[in-house]
C-alpha positions as CSV (number, residue, x, y, z in Angstrom):
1,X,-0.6,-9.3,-28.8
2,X,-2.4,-12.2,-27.4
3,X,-3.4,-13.1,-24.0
4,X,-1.1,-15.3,-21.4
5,X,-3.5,-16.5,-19.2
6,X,-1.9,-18.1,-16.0
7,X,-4.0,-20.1,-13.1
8,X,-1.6,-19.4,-9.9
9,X,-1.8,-21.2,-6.7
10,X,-1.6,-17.9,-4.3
11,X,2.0,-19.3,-3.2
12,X,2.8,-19.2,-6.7
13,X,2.0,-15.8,-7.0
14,X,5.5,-13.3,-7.5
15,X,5.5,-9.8,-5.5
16,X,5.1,-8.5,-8.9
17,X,2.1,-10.5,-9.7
18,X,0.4,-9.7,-6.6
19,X,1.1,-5.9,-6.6
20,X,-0.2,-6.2,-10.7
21,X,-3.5,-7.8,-8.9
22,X,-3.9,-5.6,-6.1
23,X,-3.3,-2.2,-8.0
24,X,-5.6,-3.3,-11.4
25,X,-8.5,-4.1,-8.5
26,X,-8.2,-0.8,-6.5
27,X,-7.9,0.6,-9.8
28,X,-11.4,-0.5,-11.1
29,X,-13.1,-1.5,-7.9
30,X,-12.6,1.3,-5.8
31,X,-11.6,4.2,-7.9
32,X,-13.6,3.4,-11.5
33,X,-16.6,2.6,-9.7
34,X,-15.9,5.4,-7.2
35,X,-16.6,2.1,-4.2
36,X,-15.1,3.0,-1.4
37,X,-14.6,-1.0,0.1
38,X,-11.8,-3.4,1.6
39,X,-10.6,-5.2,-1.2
40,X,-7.9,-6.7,0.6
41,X,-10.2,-9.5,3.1
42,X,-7.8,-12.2,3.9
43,X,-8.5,-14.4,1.4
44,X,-6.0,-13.8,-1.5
45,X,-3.2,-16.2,0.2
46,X,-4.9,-18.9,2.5
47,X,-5.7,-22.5,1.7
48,X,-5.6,-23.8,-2.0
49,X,-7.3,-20.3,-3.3
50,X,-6.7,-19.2,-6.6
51,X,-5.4,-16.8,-9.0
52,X,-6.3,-16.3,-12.8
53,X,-4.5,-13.6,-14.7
54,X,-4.7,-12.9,-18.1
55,X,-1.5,-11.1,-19.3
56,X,-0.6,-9.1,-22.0
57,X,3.0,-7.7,-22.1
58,X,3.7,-6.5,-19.0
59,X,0.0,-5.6,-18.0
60,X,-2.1,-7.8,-16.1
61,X,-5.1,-7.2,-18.2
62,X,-7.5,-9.4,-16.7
63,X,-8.0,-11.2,-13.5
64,X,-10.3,-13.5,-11.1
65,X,-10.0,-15.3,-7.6
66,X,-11.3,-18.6,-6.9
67,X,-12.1,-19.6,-3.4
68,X,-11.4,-23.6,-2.3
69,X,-14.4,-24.8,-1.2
70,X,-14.2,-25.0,2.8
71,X,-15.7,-28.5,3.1
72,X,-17.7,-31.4,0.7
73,X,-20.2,-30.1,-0.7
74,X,-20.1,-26.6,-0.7
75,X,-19.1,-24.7,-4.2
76,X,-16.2,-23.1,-5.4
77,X,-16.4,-19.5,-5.0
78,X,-15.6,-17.1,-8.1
79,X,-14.9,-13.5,-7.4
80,X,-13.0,-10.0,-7.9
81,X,-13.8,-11.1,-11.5
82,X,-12.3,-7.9,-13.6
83,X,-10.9,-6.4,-17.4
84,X,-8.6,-3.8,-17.3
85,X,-9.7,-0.8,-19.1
86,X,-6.7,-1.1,-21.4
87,X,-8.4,-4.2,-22.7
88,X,-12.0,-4.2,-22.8
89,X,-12.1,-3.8,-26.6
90,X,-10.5,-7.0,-26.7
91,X,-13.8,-8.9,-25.3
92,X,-11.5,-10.8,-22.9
93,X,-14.8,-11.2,-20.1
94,X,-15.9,-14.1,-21.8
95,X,-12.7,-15.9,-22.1
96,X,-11.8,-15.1,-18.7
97,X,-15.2,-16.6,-17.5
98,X,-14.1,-20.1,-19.6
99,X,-11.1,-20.2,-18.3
100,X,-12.1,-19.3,-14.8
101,X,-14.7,-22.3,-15.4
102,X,-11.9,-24.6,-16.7
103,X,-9.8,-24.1,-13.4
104,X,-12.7,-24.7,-11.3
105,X,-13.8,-28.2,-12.7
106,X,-9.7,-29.0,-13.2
107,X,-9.5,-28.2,-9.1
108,X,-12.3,-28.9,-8.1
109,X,-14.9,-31.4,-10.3
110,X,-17.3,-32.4,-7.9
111,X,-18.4,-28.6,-6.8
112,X,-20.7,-26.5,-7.9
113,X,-19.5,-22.6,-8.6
114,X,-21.3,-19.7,-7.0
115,X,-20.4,-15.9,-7.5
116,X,-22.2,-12.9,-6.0
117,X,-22.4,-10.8,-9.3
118,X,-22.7,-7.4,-10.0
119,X,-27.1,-7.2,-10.6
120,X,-26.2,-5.4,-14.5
121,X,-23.8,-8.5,-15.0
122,X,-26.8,-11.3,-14.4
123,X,-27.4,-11.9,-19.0
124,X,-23.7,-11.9,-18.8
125,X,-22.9,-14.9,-16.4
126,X,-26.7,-16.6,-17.1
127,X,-24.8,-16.9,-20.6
128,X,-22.0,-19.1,-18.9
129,X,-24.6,-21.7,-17.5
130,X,-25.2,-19.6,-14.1
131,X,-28.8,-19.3,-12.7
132,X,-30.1,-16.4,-10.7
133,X,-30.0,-17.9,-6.5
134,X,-31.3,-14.7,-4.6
135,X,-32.9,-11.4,-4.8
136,X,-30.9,-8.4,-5.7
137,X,-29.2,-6.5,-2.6
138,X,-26.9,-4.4,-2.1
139,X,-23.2,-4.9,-1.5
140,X,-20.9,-2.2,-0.7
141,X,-24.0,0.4,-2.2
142,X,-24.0,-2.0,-5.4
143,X,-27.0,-4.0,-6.2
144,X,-25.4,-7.7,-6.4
145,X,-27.4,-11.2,-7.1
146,X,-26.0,-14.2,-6.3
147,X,-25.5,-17.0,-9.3
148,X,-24.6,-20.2,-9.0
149,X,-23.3,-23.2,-12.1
């Protein structure tokens, strides 16, 4: 079964959709990697903010937000970028990066795109065109680096 992939303005977003979100992030975020954090920030439905989910079936198998940039100038921000572990044998991270990439320069073509990235994840996203833009730190007791395209 192939992937429905579907780039949702977060009023577009169905009760169902969201839940599908919400759960498949607790589900790897904060139980998976045993990260005790608040998911839920107050930036899933503000502004022009975005939604990417990759569907299969019923499942919502893959998923990233994408923050608006707040004013000129400053980059689009990817995050909450996640597979479901009912598909990672599929290999769907680095579609979901290229389509996650697509909807940014669609949106937004004058902005750069920044995401903090999990510090294992750096030859991951370096293979998408992002470059290394701090030192490692820790977020939420995870070492992080911050990457920009």
């Amino acid at each position: 079964m192939d992937i429905i992939w579907l780039d949702l303005h977060h009023r577009d977003l169905t009760v169902q959709q969201l839940y599908a979100v919400l759960a498949l992030r607790n589900t790897v975020f904060v139980v998976e990697q045993n990260c005790p954090y608040q998911d839920i920030d107050g930036q899933d439905l503000v502004a022009d903010n975005r939604h990417l989910l990759g569907v299969r079936g019923d499942d919502v198998v893959a998923y990233a937000r994408i923050l608006a940039p707040k004013e000129a100038g400053e980059p689009v921000k990817m995050g909450r970028v996640i597979v479901s572990d009912k598909a990672r044998s599929l290999n769907l991270g680095h579609r979901l990066i290229e389509q996650a990439l697509a909807i940014c320069a669609q949106h937004w073509p004058a902005h750069s795109v920044f995401l903090s990235a999990q510090a294992h994840l750096q030859r991951f996203y370096a293979g998408h065109g992002f470059a290394v833009v701090s030192e490692v730190y820790l977020e939420d007791n995870i070492p992080h680096i911050d990457m920009q395209k």
